[in-house]
mmJSON file of the N, C-alpha and C atoms, coordinates in Angstrom:
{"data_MODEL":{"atom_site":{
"group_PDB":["ATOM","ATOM","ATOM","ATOM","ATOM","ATOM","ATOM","ATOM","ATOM","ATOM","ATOM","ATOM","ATOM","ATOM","ATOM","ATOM","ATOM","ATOM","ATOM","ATOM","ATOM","ATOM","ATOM","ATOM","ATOM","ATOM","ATOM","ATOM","ATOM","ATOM","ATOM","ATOM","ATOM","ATOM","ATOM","ATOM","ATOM","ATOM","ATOM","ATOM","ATOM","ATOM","ATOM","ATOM","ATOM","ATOM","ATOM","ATOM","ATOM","ATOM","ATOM","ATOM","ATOM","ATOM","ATOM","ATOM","ATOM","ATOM","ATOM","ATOM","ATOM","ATOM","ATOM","ATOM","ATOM","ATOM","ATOM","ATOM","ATOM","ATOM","ATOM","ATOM","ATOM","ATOM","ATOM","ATOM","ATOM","ATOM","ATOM","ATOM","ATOM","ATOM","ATOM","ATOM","ATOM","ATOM","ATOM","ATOM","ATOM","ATOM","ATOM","ATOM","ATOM","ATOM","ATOM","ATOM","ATOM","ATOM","ATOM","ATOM","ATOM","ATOM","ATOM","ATOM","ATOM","ATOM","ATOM","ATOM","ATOM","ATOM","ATOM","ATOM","ATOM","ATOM","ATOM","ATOM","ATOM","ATOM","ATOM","ATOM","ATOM","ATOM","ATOM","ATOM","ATOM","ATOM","ATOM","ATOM","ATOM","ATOM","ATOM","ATOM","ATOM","ATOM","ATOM","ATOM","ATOM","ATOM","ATOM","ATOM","ATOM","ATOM","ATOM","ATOM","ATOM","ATOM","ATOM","ATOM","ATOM","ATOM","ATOM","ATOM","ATOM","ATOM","ATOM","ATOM","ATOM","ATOM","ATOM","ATOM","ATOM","ATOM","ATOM","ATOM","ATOM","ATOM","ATOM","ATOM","ATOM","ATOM","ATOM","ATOM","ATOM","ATOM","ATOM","ATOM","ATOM"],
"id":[1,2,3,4,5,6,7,8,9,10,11,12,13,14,15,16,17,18,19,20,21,22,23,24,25,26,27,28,29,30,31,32,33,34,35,36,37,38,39,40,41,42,43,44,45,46,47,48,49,50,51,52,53,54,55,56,57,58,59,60,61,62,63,64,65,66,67,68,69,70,71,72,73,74,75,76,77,78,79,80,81,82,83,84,85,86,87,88,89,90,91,92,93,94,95,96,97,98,99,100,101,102,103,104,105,106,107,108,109,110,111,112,113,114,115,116,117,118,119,120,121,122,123,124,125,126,127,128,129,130,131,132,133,134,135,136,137,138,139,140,141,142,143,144,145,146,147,148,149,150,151,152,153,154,155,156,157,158,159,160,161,162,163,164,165,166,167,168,169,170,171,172,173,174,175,176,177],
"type_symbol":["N","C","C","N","C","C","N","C","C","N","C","C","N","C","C","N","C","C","N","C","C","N","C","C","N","C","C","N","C","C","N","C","C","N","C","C","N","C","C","N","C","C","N","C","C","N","C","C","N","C","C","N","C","C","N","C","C","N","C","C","N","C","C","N","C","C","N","C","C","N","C","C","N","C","C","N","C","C","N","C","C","N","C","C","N","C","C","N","C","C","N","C","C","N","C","C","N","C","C","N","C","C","N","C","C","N","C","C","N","C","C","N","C","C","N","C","C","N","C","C","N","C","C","N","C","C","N","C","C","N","C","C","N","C","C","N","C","C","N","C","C","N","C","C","N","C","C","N","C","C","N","C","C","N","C","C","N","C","C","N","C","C","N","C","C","N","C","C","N","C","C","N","C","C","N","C","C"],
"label_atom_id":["N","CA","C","N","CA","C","N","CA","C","N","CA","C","N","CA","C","N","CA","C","N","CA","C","N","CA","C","N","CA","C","N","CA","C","N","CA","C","N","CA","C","N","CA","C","N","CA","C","N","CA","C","N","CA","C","N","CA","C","N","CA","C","N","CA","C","N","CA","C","N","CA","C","N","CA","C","N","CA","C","N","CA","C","N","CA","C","N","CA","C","N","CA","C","N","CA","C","N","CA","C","N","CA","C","N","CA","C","N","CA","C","N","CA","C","N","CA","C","N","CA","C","N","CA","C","N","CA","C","N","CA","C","N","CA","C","N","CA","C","N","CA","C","N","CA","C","N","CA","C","N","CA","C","N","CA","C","N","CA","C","N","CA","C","N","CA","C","N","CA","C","N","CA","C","N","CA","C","N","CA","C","N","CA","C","N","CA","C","N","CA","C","N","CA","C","N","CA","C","N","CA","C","N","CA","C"],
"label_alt_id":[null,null,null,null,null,null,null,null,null,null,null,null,null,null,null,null,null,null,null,null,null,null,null,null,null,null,null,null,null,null,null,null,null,null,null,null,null,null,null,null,null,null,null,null,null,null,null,null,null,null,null,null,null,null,null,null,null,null,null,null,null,null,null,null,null,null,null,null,null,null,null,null,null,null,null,null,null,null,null,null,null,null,null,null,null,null,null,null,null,null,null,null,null,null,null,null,null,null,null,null,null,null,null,null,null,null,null,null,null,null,null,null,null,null,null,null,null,null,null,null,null,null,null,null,null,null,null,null,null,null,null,null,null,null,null,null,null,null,null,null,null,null,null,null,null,null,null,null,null,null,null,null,null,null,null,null,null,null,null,null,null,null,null,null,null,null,null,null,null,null,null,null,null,null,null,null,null],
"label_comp_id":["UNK","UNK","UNK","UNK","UNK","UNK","UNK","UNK","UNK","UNK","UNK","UNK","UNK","UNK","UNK","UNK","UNK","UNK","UNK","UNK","UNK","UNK","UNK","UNK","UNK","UNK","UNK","UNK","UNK","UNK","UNK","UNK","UNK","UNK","UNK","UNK","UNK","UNK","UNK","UNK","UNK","UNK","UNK","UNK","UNK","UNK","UNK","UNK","UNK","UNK","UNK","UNK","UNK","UNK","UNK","UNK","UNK","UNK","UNK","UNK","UNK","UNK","UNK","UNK","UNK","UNK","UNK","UNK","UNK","UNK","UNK","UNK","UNK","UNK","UNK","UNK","UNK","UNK","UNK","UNK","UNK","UNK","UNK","UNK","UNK","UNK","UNK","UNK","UNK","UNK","UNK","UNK","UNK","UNK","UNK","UNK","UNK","UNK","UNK","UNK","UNK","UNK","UNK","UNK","UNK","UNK","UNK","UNK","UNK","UNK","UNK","UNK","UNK","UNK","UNK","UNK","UNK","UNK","UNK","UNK","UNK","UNK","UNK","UNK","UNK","UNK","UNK","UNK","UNK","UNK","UNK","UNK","UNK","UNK","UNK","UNK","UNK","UNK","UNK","UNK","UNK","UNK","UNK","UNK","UNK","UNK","UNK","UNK","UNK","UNK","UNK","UNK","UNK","UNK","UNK","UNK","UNK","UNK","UNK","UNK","UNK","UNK","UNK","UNK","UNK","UNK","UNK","UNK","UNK","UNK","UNK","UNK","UNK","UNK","UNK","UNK","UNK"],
"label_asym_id":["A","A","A","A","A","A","A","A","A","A","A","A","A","A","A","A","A","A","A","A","A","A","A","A","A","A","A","A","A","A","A","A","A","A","A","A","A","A","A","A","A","A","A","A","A","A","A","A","A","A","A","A","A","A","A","A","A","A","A","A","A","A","A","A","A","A","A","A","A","A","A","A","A","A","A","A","A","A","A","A","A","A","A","A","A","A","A","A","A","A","A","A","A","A","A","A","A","A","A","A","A","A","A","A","A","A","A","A","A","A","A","A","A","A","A","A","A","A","A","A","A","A","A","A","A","A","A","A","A","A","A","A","A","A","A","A","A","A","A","A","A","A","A","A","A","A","A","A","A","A","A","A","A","A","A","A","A","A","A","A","A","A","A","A","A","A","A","A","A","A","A","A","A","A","A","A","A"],
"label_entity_id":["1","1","1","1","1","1","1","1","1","1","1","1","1","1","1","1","1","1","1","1","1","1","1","1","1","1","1","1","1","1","1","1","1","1","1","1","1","1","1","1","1","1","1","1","1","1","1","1","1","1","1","1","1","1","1","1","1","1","1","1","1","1","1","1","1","1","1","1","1","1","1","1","1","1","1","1","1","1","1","1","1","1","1","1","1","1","1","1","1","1","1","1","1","1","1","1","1","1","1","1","1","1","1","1","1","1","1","1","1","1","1","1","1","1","1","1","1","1","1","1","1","1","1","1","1","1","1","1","1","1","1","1","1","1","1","1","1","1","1","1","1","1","1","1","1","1","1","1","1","1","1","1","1","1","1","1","1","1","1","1","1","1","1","1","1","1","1","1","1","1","1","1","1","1","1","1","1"],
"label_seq_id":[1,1,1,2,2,2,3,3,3,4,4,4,5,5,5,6,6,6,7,7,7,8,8,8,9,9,9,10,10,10,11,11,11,12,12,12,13,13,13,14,14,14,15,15,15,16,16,16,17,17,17,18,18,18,19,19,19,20,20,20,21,21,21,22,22,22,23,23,23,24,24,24,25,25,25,26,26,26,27,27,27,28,28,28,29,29,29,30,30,30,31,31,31,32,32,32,33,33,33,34,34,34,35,35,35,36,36,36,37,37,37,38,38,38,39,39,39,40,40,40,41,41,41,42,42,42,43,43,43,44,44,44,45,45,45,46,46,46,47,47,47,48,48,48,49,49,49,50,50,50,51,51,51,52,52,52,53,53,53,54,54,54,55,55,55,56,56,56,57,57,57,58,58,58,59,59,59],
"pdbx_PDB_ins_code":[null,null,null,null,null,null,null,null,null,null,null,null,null,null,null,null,null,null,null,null,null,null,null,null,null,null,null,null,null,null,null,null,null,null,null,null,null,null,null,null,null,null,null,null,null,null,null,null,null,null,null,null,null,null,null,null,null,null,null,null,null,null,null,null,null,null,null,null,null,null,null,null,null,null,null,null,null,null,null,null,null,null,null,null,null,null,null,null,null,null,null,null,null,null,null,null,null,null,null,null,null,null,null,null,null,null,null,null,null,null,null,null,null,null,null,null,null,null,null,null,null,null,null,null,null,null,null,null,null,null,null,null,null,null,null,null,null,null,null,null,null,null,null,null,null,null,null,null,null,null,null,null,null,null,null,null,null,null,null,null,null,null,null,null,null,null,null,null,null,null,null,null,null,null,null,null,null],
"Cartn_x":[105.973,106.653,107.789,108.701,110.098,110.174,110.59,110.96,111.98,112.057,113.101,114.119,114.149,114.643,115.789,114.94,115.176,116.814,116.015,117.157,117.884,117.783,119.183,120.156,119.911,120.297,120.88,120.411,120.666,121.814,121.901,123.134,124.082,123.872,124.839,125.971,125.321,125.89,126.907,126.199,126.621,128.159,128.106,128.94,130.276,129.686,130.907,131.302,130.663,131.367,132.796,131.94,133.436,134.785,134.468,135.14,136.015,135.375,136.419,137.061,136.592,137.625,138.484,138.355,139.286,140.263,139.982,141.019,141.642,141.029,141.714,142.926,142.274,143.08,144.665,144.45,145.793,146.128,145.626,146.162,147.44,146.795,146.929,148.442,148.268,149.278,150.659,149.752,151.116,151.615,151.135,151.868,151.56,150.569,150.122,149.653,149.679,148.872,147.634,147.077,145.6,146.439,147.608,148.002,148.432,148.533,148.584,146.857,146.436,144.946,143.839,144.393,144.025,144.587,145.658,146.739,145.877,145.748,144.9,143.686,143.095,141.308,141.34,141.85,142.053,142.37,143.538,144.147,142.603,141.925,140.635,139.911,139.754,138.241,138.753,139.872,140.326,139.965,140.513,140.714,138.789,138.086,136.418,136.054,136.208,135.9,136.265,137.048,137.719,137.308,136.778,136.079,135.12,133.781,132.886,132.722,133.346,133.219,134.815,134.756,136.765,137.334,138.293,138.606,139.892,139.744,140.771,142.161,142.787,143.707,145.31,146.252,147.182,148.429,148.619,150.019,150.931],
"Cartn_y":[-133.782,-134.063,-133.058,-133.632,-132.666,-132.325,-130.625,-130.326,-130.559,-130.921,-130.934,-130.153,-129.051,-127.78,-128.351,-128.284,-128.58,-130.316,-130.953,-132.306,-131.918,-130.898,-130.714,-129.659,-128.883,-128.087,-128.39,-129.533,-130.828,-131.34,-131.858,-132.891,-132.235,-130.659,-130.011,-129.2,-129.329,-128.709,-129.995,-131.128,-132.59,-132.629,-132.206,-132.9,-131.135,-130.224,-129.096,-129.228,-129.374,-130.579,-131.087,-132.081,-133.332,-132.835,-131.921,-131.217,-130.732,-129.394,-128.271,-129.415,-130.86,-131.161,-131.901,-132.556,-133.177,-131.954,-130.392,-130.068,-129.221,-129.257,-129.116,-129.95,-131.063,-131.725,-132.058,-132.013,-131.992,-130.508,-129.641,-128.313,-128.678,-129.063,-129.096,-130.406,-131.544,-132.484,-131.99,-131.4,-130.677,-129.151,-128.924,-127.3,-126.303,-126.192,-125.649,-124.472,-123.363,-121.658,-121.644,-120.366,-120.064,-119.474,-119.113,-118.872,-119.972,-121.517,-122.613,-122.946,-122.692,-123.116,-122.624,-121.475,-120.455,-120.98,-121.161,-121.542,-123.231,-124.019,-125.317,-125.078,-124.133,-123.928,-123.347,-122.551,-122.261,-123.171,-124.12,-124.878,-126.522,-126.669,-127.529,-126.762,-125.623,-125.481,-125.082,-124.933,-124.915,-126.509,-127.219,-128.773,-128.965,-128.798,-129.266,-128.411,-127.383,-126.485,-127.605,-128.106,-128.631,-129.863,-130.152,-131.766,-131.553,-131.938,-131.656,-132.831,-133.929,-135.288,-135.272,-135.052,-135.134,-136.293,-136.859,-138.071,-138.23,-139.063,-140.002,-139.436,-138.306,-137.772,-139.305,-138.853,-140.284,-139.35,-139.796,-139.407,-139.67],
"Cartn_z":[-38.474,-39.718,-39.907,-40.612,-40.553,-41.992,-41.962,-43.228,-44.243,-45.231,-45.936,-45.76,-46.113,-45.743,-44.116,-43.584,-41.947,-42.309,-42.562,-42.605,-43.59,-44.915,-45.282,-44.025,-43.504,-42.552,-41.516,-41.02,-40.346,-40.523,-41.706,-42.639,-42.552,-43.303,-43.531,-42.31,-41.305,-40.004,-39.637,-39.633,-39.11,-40.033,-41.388,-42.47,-42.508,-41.999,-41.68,-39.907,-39.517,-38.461,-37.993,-39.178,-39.087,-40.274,-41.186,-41.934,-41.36,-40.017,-39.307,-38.374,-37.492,-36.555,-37.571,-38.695,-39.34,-39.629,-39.967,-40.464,-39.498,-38.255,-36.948,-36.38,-36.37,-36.276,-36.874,-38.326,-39.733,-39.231,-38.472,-38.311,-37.457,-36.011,-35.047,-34.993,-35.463,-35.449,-36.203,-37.501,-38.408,-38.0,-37.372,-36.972,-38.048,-38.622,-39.314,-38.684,-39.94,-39.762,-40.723,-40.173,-41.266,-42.217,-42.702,-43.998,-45.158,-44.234,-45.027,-45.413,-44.062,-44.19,-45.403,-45.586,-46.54,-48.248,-47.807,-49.07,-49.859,-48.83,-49.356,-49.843,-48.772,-49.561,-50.595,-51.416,-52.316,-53.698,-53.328,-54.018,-54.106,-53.01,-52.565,-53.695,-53.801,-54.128,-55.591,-56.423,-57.994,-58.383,-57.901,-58.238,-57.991,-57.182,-57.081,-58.386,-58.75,-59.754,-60.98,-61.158,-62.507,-62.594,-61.655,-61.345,-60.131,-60.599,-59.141,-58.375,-58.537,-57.656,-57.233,-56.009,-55.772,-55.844,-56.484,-56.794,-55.12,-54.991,-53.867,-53.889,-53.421,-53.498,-53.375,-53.819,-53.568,-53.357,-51.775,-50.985,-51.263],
"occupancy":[1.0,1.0,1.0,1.0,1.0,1.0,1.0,1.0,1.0,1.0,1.0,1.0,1.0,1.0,1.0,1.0,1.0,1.0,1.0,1.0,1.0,1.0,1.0,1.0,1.0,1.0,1.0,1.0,1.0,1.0,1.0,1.0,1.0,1.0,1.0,1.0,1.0,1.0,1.0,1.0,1.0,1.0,1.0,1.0,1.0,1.0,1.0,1.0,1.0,1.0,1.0,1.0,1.0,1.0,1.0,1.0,1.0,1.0,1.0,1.0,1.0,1.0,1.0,1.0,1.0,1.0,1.0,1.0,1.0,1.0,1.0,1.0,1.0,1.0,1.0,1.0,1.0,1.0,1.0,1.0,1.0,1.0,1.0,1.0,1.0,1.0,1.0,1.0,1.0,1.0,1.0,1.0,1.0,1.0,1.0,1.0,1.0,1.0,1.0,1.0,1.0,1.0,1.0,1.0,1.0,1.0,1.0,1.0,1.0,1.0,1.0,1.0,1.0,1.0,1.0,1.0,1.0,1.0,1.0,1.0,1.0,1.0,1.0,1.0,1.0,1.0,1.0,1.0,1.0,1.0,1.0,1.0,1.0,1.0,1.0,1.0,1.0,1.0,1.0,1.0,1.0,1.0,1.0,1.0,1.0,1.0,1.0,1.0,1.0,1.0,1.0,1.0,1.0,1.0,1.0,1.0,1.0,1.0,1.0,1.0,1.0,1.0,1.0,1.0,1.0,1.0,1.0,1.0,1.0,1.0,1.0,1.0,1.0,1.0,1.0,1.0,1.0],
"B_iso_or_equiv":[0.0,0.0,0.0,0.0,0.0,0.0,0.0,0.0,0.0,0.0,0.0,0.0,0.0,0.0,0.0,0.0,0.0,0.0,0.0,0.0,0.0,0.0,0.0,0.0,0.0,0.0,0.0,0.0,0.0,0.0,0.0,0.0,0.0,0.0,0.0,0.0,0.0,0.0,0.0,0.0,0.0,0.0,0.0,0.0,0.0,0.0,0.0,0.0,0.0,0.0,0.0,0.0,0.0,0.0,0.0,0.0,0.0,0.0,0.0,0.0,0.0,0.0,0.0,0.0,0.0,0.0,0.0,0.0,0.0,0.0,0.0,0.0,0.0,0.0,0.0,0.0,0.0,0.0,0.0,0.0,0.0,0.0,0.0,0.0,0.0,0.0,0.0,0.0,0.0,0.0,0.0,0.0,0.0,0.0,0.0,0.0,0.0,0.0,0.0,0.0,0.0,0.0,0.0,0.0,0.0,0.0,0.0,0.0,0.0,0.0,0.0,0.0,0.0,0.0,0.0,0.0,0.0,0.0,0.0,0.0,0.0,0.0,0.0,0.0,0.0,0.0,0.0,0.0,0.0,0.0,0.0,0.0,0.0,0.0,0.0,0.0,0.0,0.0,0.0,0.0,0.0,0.0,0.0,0.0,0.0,0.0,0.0,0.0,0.0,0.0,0.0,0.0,0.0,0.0,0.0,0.0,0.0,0.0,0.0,0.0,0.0,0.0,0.0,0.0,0.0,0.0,0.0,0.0,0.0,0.0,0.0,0.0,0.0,0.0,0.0,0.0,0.0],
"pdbx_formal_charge":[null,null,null,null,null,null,null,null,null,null,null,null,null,null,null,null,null,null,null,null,null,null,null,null,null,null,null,null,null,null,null,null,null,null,null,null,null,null,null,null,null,null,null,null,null,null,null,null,null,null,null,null,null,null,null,null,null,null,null,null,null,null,null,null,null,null,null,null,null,null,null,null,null,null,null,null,null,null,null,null,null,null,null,null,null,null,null,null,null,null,null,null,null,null,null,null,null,null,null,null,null,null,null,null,null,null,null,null,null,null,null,null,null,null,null,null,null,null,null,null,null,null,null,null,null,null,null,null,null,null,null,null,null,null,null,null,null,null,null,null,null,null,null,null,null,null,null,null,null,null,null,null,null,null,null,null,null,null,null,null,null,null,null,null,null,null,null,null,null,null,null,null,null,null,null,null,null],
"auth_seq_id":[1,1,1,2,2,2,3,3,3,4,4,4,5,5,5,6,6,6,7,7,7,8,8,8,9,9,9,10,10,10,11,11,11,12,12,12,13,13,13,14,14,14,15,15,15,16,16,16,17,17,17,18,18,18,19,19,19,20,20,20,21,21,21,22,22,22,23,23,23,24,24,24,25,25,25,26,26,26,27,27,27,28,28,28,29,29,29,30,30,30,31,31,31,32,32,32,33,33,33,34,34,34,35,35,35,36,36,36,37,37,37,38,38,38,39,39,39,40,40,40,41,41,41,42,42,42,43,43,43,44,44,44,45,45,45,46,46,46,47,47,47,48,48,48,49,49,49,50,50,50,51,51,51,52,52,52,53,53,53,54,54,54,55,55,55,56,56,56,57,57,57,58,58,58,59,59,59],
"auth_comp_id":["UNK","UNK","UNK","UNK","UNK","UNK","UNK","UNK","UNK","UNK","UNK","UNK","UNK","UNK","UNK","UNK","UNK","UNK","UNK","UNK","UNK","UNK","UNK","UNK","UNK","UNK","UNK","UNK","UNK","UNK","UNK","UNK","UNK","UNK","UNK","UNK","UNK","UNK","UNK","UNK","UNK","UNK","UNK","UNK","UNK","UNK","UNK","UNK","UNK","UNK","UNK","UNK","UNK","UNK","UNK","UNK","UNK","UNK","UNK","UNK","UNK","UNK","UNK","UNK","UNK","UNK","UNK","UNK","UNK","UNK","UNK","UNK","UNK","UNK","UNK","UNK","UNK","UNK","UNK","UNK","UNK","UNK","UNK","UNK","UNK","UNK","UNK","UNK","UNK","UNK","UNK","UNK","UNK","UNK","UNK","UNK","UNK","UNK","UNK","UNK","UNK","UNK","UNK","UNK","UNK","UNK","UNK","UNK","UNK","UNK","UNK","UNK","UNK","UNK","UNK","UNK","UNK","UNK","UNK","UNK","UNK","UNK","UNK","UNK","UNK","UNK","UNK","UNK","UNK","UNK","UNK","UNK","UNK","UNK","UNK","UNK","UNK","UNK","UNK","UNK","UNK","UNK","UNK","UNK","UNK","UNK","UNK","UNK","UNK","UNK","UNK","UNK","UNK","UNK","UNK","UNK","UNK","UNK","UNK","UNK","UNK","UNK","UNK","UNK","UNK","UNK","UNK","UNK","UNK","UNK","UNK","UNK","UNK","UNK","UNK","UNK","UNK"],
"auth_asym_id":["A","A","A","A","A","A","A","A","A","A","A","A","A","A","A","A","A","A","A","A","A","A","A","A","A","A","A","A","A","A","A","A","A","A","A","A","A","A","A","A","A","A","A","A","A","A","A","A","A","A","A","A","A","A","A","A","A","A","A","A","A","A","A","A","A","A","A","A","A","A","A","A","A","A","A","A","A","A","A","A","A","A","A","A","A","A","A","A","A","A","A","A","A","A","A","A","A","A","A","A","A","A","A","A","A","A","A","A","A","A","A","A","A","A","A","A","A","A","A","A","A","A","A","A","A","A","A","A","A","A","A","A","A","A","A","A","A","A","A","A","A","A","A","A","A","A","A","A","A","A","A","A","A","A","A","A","A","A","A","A","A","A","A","A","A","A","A","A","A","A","A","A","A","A","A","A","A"],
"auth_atom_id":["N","CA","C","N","CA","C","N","CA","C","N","CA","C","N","CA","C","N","CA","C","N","CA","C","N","CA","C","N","CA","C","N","CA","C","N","CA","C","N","CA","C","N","CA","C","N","CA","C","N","CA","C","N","CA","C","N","CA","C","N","CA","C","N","CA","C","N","CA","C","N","CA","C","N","CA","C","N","CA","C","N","CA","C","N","CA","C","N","CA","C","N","CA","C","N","CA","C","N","CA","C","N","CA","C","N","CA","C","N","CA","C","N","CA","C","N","CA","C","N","CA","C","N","CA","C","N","CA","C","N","CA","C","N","CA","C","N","CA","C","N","CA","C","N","CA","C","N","CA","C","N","CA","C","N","CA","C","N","CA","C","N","CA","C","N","CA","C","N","CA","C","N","CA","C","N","CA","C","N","CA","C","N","CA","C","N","CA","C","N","CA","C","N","CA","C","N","CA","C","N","CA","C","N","CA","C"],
"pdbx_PDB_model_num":[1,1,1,1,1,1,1,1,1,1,1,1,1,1,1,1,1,1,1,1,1,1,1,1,1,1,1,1,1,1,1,1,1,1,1,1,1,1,1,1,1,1,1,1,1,1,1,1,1,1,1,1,1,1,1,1,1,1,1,1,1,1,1,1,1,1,1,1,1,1,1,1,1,1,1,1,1,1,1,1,1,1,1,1,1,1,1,1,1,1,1,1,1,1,1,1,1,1,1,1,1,1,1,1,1,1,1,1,1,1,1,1,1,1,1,1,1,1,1,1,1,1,1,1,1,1,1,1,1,1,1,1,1,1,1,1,1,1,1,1,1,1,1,1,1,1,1,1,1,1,1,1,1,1,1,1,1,1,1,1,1,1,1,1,1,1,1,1,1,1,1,1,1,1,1,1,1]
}}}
């Protein structure tokens, strides 16, 4: 039997994952630095703060 504990741990590895190659990737195509990278997480994690469900960003 598997622990709870264990399948969130699970999920959560699975779901930072696909997080770091997605933002590898937007790194990597756009020519991007860890001082932009830095510059968004910041600006990511004010906007989740002010709203905890992230709404559908529009380009």
């Amino acid at each position: 039997m598997t622990k709870p504990d264990n399948l969130n741990s699970v999920w959560m590895d699975k779901m930072e994952c696909i997080l770091a190659n997605a933002i590898a990737d937007c790194m990597y195509d756009n020519s991007m630095t860890l001082e932009c990278l830095d510059r968004a997480y910041e600006r990511t994690k004010e906007m989740y703060r002010k709203n905890a469900v992230m709404p559908k960003l529009k380009n």
